[in-house]
VEXTI-360131 format. One record per residue (C-alpha): residue in three letters; x negated, y negated, z negated. Coordinates in pm, whole numbers, plus 50000, padded with zeros to 5 digits. Layout:
BEGIN
ALAXYZ...
***
This chain:
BEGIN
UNK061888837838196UNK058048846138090UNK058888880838234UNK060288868038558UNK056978846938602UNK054728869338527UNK056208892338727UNK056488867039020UNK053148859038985UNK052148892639024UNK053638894439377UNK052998858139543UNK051128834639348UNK051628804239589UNK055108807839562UNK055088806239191UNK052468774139217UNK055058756639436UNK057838766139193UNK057098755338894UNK057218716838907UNK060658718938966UNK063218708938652UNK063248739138332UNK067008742438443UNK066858753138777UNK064028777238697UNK066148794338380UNK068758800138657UNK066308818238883UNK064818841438577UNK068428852338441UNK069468859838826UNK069308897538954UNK066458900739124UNK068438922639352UNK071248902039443UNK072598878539645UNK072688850139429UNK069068851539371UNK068418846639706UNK070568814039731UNK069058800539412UNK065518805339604UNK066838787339831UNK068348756639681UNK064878755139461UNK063298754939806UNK065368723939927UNK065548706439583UNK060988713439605UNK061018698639979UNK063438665339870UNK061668659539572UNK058168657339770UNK059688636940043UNK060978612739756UNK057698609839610UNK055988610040009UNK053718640139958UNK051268639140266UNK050578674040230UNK053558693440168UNK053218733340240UNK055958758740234UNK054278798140122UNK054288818840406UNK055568843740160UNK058318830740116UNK058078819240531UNK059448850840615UNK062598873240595UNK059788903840486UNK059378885840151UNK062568890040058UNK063058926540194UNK059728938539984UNK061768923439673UNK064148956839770UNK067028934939884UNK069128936540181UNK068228933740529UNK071458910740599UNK070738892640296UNK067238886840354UNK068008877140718UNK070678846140618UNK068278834840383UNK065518830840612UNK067458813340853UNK068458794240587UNK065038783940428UNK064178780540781UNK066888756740870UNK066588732740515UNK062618736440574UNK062838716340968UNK065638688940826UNK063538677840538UNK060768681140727UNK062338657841005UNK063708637840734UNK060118627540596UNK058828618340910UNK062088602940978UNK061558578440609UNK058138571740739UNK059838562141064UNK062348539240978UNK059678520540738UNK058798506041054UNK061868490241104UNK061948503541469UNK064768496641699UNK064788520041957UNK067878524442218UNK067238563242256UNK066208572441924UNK069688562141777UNK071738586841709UNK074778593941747UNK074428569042071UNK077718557142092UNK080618566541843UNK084618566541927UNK086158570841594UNK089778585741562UNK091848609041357UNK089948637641490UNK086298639841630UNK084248656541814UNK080208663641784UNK079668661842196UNK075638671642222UNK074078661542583UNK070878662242747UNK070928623442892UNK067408612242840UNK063888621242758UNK060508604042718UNK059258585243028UNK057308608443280UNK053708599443335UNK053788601043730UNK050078609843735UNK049678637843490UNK053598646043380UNK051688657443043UNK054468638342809UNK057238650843008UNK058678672842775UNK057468664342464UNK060328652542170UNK059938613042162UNK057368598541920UNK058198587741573UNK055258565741508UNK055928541141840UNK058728533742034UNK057738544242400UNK059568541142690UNK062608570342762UNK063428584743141UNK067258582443206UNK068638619943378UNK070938597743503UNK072938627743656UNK073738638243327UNK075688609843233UNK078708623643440UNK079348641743149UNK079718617942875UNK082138601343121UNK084238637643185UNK084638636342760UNK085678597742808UNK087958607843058UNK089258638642872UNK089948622542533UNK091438592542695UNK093998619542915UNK094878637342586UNK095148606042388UNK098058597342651UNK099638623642669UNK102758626442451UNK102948663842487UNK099878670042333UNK098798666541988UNK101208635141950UNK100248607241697UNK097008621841679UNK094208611841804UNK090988623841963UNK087668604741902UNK083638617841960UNK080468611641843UNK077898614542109UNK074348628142055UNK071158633742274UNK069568664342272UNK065768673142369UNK064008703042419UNK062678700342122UNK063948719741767UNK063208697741575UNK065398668841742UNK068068694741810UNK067978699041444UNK068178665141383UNK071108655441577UNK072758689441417UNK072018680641051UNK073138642341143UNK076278648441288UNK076948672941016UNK076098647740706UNK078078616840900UNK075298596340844UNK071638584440878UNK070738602440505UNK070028643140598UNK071828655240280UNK073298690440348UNK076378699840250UNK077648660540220UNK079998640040449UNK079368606040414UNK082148599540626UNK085218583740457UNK087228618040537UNK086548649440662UNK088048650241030UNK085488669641273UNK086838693841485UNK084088712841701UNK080948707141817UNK080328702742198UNK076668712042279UNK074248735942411UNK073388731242775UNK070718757442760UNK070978790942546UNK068228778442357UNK069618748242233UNK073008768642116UNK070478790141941UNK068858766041736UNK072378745641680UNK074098775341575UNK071398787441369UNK072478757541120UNK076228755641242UNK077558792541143UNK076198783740784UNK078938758940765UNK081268783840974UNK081848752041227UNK082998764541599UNK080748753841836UNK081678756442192UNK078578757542437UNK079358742642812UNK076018754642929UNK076018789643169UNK077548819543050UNK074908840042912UNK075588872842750UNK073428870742476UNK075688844242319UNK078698868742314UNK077368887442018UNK080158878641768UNK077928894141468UNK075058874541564UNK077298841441667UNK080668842841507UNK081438808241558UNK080508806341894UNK082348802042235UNK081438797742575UNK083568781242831UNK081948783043165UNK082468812943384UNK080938846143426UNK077788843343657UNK077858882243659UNK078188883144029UNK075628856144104UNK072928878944214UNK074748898344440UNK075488867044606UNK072058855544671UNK071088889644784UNK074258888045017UNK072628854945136UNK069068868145202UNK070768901345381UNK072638875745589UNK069298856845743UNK067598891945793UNK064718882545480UNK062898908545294UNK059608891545157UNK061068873244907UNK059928850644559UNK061178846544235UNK061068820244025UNK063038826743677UNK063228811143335UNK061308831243086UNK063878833842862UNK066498862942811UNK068448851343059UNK066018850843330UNK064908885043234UNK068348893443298UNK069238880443590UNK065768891643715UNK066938924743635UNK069768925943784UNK068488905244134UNK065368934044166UNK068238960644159UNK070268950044449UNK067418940644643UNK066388976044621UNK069468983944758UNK069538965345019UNK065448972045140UNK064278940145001UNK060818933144860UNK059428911444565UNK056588887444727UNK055948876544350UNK057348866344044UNK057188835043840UNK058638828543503UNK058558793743357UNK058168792543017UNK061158775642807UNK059698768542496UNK056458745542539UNK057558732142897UNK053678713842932UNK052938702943294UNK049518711443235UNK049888746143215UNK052558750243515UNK049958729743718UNK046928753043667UNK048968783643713UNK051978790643816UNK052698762244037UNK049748768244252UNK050498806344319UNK053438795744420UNK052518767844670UNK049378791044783UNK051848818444871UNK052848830745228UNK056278839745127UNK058258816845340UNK061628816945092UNK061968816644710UNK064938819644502UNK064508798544158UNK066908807143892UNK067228784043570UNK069018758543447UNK068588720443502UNK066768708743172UNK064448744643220UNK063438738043575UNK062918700343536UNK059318708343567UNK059258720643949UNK060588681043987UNK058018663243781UNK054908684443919UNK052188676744168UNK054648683344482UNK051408680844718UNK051288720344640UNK054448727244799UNK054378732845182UNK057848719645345UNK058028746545568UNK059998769545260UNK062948779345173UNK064408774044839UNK067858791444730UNK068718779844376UNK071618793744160UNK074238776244034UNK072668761543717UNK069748739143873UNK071118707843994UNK068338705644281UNK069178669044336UNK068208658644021UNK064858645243983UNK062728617343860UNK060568605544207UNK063328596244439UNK060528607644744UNK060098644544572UNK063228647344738UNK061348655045067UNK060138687344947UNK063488707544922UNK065138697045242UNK066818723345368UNK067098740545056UNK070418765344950UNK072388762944629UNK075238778544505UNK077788755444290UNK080568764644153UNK083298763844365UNK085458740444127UNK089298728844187UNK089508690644180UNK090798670443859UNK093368646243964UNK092298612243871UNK088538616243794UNK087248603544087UNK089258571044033UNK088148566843671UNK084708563943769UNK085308540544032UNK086668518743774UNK083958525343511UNK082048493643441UNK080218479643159UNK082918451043097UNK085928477843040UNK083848493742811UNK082298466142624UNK081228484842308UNK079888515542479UNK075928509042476UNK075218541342662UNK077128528242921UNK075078495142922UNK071898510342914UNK072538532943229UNK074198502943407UNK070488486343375UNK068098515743451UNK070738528543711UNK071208498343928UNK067538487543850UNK068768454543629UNK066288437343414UNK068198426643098UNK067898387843162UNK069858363943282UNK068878341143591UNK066538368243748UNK067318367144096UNK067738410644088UNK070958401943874UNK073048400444160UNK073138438744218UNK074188441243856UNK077368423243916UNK080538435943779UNK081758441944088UNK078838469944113UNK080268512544109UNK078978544344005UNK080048551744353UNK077448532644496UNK074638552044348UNK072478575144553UNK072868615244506UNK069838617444298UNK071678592444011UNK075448598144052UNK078128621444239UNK081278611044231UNK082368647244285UNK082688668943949UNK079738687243880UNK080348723343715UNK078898713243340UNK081328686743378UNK084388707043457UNK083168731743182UNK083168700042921UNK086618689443042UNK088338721043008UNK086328725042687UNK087838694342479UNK091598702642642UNK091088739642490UNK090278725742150UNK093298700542154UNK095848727142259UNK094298748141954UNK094538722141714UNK098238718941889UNK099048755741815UNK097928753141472UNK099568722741382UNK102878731241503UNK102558762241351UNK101308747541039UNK105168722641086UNK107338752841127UNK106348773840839UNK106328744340600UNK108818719040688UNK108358705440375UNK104318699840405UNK102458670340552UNK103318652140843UNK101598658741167UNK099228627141144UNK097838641740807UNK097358674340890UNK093588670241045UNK092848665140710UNK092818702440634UNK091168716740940UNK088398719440756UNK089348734540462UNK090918765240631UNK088258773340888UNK088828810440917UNK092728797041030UNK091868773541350UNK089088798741428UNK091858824841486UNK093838800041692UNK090328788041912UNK089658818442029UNK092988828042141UNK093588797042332UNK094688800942693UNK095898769442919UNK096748756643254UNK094458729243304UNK095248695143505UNK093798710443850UNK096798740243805UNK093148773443699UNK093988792943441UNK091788787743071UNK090498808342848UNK088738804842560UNK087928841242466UNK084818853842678UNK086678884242721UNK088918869942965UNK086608845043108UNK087178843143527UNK084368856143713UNK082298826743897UNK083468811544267UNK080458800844461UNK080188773844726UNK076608775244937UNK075648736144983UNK072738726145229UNK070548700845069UNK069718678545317UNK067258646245303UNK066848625745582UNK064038600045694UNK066148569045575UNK065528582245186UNK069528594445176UNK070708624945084UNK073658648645079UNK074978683745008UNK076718698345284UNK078948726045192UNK077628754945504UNK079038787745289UNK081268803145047UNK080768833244821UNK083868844044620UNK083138883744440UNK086648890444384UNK087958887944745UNK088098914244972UNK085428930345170UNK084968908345471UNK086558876245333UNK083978874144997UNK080858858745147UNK081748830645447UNK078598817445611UNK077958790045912UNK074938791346017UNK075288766046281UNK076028736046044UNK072638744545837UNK069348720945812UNK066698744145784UNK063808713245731UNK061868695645906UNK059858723646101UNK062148739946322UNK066188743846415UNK065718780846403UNK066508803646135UNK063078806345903UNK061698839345955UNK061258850645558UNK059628891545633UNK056458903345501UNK056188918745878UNK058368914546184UNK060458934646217UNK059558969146492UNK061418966146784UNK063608995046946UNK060849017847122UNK058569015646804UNK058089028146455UNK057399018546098UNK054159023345958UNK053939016945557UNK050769000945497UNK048859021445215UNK049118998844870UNK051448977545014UNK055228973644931UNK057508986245173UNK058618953145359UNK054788951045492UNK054208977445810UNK052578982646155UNK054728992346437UNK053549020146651UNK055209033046987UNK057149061546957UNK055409095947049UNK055899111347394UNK059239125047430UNK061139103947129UNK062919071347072UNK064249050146819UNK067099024746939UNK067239003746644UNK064918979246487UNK062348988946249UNK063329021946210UNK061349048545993UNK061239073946227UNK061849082146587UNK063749114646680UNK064019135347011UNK065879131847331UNK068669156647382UNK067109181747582UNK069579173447870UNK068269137847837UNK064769120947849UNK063239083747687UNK063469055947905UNK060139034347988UNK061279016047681UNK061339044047476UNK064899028647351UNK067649052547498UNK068019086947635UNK069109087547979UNK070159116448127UNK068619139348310UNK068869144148708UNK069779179848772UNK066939187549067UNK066689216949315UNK065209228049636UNK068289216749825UNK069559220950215UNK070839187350165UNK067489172050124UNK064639163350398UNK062089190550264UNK064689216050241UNK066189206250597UNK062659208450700UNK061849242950586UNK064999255550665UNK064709245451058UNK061029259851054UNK062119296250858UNK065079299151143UNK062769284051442UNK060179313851339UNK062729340451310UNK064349328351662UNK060669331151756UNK060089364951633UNK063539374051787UNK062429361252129UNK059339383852111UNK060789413752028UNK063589404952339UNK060169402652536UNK058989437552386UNK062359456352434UNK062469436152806UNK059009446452905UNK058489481252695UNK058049503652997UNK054769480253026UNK051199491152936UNK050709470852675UNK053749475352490UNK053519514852539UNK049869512652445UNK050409500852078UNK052859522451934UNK056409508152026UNK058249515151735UNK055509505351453UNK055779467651701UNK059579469851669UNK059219477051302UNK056689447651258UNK058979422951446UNK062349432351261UNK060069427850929UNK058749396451052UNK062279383051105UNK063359391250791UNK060509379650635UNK061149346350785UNK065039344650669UNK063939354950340UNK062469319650243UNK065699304950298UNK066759322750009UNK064539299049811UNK066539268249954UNK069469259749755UNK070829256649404UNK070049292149227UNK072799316249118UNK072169349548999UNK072419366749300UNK069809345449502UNK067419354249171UNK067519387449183UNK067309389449584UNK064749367949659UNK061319383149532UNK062669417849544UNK063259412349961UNK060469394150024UNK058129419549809UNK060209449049983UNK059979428750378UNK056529420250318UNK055779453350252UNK057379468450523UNK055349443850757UNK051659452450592UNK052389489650612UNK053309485950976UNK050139467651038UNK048159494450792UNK049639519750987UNK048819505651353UNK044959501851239UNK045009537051113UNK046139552151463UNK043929537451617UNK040599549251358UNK042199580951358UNK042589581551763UNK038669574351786UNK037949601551544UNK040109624251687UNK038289625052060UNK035969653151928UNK036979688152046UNK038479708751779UNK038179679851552UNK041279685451277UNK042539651551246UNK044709653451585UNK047029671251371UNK048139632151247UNK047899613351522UNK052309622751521UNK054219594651593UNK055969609551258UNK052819600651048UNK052779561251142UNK056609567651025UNK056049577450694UNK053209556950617UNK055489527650680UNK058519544450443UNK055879559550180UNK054269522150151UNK057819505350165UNK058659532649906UNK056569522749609UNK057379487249639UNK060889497549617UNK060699515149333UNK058309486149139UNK061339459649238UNK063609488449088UNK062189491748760UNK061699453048827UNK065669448248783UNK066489471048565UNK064519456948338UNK063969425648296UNK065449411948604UNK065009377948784UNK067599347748614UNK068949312148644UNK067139288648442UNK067009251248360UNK064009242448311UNK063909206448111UNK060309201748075UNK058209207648372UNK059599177848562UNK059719140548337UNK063399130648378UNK064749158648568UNK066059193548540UNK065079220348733UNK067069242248827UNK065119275048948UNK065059314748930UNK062619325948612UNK061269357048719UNK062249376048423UNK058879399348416UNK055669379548504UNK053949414748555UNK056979425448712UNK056199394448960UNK053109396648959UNK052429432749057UNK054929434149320UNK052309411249481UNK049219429349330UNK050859458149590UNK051549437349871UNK047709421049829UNK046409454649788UNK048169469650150UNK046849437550291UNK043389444150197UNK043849474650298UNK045299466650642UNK042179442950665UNK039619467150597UNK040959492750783UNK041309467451136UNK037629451551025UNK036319489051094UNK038319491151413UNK037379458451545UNK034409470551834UNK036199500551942UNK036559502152316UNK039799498352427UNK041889475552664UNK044609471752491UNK042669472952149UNK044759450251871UNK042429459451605UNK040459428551664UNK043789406651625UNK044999425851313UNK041409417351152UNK042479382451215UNK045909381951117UNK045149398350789UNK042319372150713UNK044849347550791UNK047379366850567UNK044969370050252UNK043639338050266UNK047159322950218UNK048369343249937UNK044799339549798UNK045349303649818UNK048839304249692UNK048009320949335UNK046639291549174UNK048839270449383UNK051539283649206UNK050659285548862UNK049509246948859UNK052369235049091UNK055729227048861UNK059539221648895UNK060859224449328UNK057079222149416UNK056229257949306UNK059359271249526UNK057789250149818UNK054619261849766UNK056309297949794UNK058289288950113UNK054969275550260UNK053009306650177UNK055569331650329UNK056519308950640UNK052349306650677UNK051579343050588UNK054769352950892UNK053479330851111UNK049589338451094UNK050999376551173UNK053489368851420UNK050779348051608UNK047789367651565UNK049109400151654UNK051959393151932UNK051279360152083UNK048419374352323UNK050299398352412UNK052959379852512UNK050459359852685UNK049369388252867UNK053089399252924UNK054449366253068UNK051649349553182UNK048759376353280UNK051119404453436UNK048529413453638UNK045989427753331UNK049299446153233UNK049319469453514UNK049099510853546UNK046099504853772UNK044609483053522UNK045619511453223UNK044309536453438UNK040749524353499UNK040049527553154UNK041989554152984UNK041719553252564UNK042759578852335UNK045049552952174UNK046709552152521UNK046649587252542UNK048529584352155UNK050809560352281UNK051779578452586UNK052669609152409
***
């Protein structure tokens, strides 16, 4: 043993200090123990606890565990097991809480202090069988000004006043109601029967502990491993509300191998069997809650959403798994809040968390949590909170439940998913007829009955009245009672029925394979001596319960979660109810899963209209999203779709491009199509130009009648007949040419109509050209011997016409067999319409069949300029200057006309130009002579030709 000490010594002094007063036997046991083994570890261990009772015994004001030994690292540096260390730790840990509740506890009771919610168990139903049932039902009084005591465990020193969660108490009345069934029934577990001892539970682990290491030793005395009840008969322990509190319960309970069934919400972390073997949860799967709420924001059209969670594993989770599908669904995170779980201090939610959530501008705010964990958002400074929110809680926050009846104000309107639970036949009526006198022994029941229906315990006070026996739970307001089961409570029910039709399995099991054995009645009395035996029974437990759902015991199986969306609504007469607007079921089919009417919801007191709950609203059709740089994706600017594009749904990312048959509407919402446009007959413009192209060429046709009619005439003969006959058949055609313009364009009109009116043109400006050259030439030619008479031939005027007329014919040649004139739509020149018009193919090609023509016309202009003053009476050099200034200057004119003109325009501008251009020549050059002709026949005389004789008449006459 000197070995083992010194050695010990070595490695944690303290812990040897703190050793050694205990007895010489326990410490030989220790040194002749294998350092290495398991036993060692367990001998540390009961040293520990026999240490910690013999201080409290002798009240040691200052007793102090070794952090060495504080830790499951101790043990591991000692080389031994991490399993080994681990169940040691939690068991030092455990032993080290109970005796240190159970010297406070010695110095509490010293005081002789009789306090209603410090007793424990509350209220006790003894029977052949019990149950441990472990509910949250009260806590210390709420200071309404600072909330600071709140959560704190209840004081050991004083006995202060307690705050009733009067909701709560529905569930001590489902395990009346449930024992009370089974006890009945005949069927089940008969000549047995079922009793409960009921504990409260605070978020606190040291009380948890307590209750745990009470219900465990029977009695007031914390002795572990000791009943001091008469005979062994508990069954299961009911408990755990929150995972933390089945944490810290189980933490004691799986060192005794007891089941302990948690009612509280499913959470996953619980299903580790190798963690909690002697665990079970009964209430359903909430693995589709998430997708739920997330189906509920998608419904309203919100994306700027909060989160309030739990910060606890849970809430991480479910957090998680919320952030997911709102990605996929184009959702954004306004903020996040987590609540801490462990050291719930109003202080610290009031400085912080509460006030970035009041200050925010996000409009609605999902909260996920259980009851007992969110109790804080009830007993805070509600001021912060702006009614004009939106609150969607999840199914385990009973939103009604709170200790200011006016705090109910600030969630009107609010949306919570319950459980969508069948009914229970018969529950409804059994609290109807719960009252204090049926039950006359139950002092839970008493103590509600006071606080509930506001009854000071004395007799004579005139408040007594509403105390009377006829009083009833149903009478109660929302925020006390509901008559209708809540989902804890239908959790706790079908939890109690699975352990009776366990212990009803193993029984009769137990019956048939040893008819010989004890009778039914005495067999409770070895449940616990074969643990391993019911376990195997628990957990395969599967029933039809009372309201016809299916049971199961093992998580495995466990139903996935039906929702029903209620409406919280509070009116101005301080009532309240939950309206049931929705219905979310994950299982159903697509269509039928999520049920919503909107119509029947209370949004608050703001508005009738559906809260808008978007970071930005939303871009109408016509408009684009613009991300805002740092910001999340739910926050944009809308801009208007460039020139040209559209977007036809709301806020959409981009904007795409009309067809290019189609064009934007003003709105910039739709493509509409476009109107197929044309220079067309049908139309007043191209009525117009086709009367005035015909009119001229009628015109033209009339004078050259007159010519043919009067050619015998002076004036005709005196200008060269045939280049006049020549000009005038040119002139006609160049006239009818425009009206190839008119019309939709086929291929045939394309290639024909700046070929002719280059090749008719031409013809015209070389007749002209060659009328101003006879007559230089004629001049010039007056001189005797003078060579040039040799072209004052008729022949020459000829083939200056056809050489001129020649070229241009062979540009438009090489013109067409190139790249020739075509049919095109053109979709852009025109908003909203298509043009339908002849692309020329060859702009050079175009452009120098003109370059000619303007180059004759010069020509033709020069030449007449010089010719102008000759003498001559029947001179038309003077009239070709002008009708070739009058020619040039419209062509000049229509150039950049042309090029700036777009869609029909530029083939009106074209019409215009040759109609002009014809007419200035037709009018210029034969008008005053038919003046002369028709009107003046006296000037066009042989007398008149003879007084003055001109070489050109001398040419002409030839």
């Amino acid at each position: 043993m000197v070995t083992f000490f010194n050695d010990l010594k070595r490695r944690n002094f303290r812990l040897l200090t703190w050793l050694q007063p205990l007895p010489p036997e326990i410490l030989l046991l220790i040194s002749n123990s294998d350092p290495k083994s398991a036993s060692f570890l367990s001998l540390i261990a009961v040293a520990a606890s026999a240490r910690l009772i013999a201080a409290t015994e002798k009240e040691e004001t200052q007793l102090e565990m070794p952090r060495a030994v504080w830790s499951p690292e101790f043990f591991m540096e000692q080389h031994f097991s991490v399993e080994d260390a681990r169940s040691t730790f939690h068991l030092l840990s455990s032993l080290l809480l109970f005796l240190l509740l159970q010297s406070h506890s010695t110095e509490h009771r010293k005081e002789k202090l009789s306090c209603f919610h410090q007793i424990n168990p509350i209220i006790s139903q003894d029977a052949d069988l019990v149950f441990g049932v472990f509910l949250s039902l009260f806590s210390v009084e709420v200071n309404q000004v600072t909330g600071a005591k709140l959560f704190e465990s209840p004081p050991n020193k004083a006995c202060k006043p307690y705050q009733w969660l009067y909701k709560n108490y529905q569930q001590a009345l489902a395990v009346v109601f449930a024992l009370e069934e089974i006890n009945r029934d005949p069927n089940l577990l008969p000549n047995i029967s079922l009793g409960f001892h009921l504990y409260n539970t605070y978020h606190s682990d040291e009380k948890t502990l307590e209750s745990s290491l009470k219900w465990l030793s029977g009695g007031p005395q914390f002795i572990p491993n000791y009943s001091c009840r008469n005979m062994d008969n508990s069954v299961a322990v009911i408990g755990g509300v929150t995972s933390a509190l089945s944490v810290q319960m189980g933490t004691l309970l799986d060192l005794y191998k007891f089941p302990q069934i948690s009612y509280g919400p499913f959470d996953s972390i619980l299903s580790d069997k190798v963690q909690f073997p002697y665990l079970y949860q009964m209430a359903p799967k909430d693995s589709s809650l998430h997708q739920g709420v997330v189906r509920l924001i998608v419904n309203f059209k919100w994306n700027w959403i909060g989160l309030v969670v739990t910060d606890d594993m849970r809430g991480e989770k479910f957090l998680w798994e919320i952030r997911e599908e709102m990605i996929k669904n184009a959702i954004c995170v306004s903020f996040t809040e987590k609540i801490p779980v462990s050291e719930r201090r109003h202080m610290e939610s009031h400085e912080y968390f509460m006030p970035r959530i009041a200050i925010s501008a996000t409009k609605v705010t999902v909260i996920h949590g259980d009851t007992d964990s969110l109790m804080i958002l009830r007993h805070s400074q509600m001021h912060f909170f702006s009614a004009q929110k939106v609150w969607i809680a999840t199914s385990h926050w009973d939103i009604t439940m709170r200790p200011i009846f006016h705090y109910g104000y600030y969630f009107h309107g609010a949306l919570t998913f319950s459980y969508l639970n069948s009914e229970v036949p018969g529950f409804k009526n059994f609290l109807k007829t719960v009252i204090p006198s049926r039950y006359s022994d139950d002092i839970l029941l008493k103590e509600f009955w006071l606080s509930a229906f506001a009854c000071p315990d004395q007799q004579g006070n005139p408040e007594q009245e509403i105390c009377s026996p006829n009083a009833s739970l149903e009478s109660l307001p929302l925020n006390y009672f509901d008559m209708n089961m809540s989902g804890l409570s239908y959790t706790i029910y079908n939890t109690i029925y699975a352990v009776a039709w366990a212990l009803h399995e193993m029984f009769m099991r137990n019956s048939d394979e040893r008819p010989g054995g004890p009778p039914l009645r005495h067999q409770p009395l070895m449940i616990n001596s074969v643990p391993f035996q019911f376990h195997s029974f628990l957990k395969n437990t599967q029933f039809n319960n009372t309201a016809g759902d299916q049971v199961y015991v093992d998580e495995n199986r466990n139903s996935e979660a039906q929702y029903t969306i209620m409406n919280y609504v509070f009116f101005p007469n301080d009532t309240e109810i939950l309206v049931e607007v929705g219905q979310f079921i994950p299982k159903a089919p697509l269509g039928q899963d999520f049920m919503m009417c909107e119509d029947a919801i209370v949004w608050g007191w703001w508005d009738s209209k559906i809260p808008s709950g978007v970071c930005s609203d939303s871009c109408c059709p016509g408009f684009r999203k613009n991300t805002l740089e740092g910001e999340a994706s739910c926050c944009f600017d809308c801009f208007p779709c460039p020139e040209g594009e559209i977007s036809s749904q709301m806020d959409a990312e981009h904007c795409k491009k009309c067809p290019e048959d189609k064009y934007p509407n003003k709105e910039k919402d739709l493509c509409l199509p476009k109107m197929v446009t044309f220079l067309d007959i049908k139309e007043p413009l191209g009525i117009m130009l086709a009367f005035v192209a015909v009119s001229f060429s009628f015109l033209t046709a009339l004078v050259l009648w007159i010519f043919v009619k009067f050619q015998d005439t002076p004036i005709v003969k005196a200008n060269n007949q045939m280049l006049s006959y020549t000009l005038l058949i040119s002139l006609i055609f160049c006239f009818l040419c425009s009206l190839l313009f008119i019309g939709h364009p086929t291929t045939t009109t394309c290639l024909l109509q700046q070929t002719v009116l280059g090749v008719v043109f031409t013809v015209a400006v070389s007749s002209i050209l060659a009328k101003t050259l006879i007559v230089i030439l004629a001049f010039r030619s007056i001189r005797p011997g003078s060579r040039i008479q040799m072209f004052l031939s008729p022949r020459v005027s000829n083939y200056v016409v056809l050489i001129c007329s020649g070229i241009q014919m062979i540009f438009c040649g090489i013109w067409l067999g190139t790249y020739p004139p075509f049919p095109e739509a053109d979709t852009h020149s025109e908003y909203g319409h298509i043009i339908i018009r002849c692309n020329e193919g060859s702009a050079f090609a175009f452009y120098c069949v003109l370059g000619y023509m303007g180059f004759l016309a010069l020509g033709s202009f020069t030449v007449a300029f010089l010719a102008r003053n000759l003498p001559d009476t029947f001179n038309e050099a003077k009239f070709i200057t002008f009708s070739m200034l009058v020619f040039c200057s419209v062509w000049a004119s229509f150039l950049p006309t042309y090029q700036s003109a777009k869609g029909k325009a530029m083939v009106t501008v074209e019409i215009f130009a040759i109609l002009a251009s014809s007419a200035g020549l037709l009018g210029c050059i034969f008008i005053p002579k038919c003046y002369v002709i028709l009107l003046k026949p006296d000037r066009n005389t042989p007398n008149r030709f003879r007084m003055i004789r001109s070489p050109v008449a001398r040419f002409s006459s030839r």
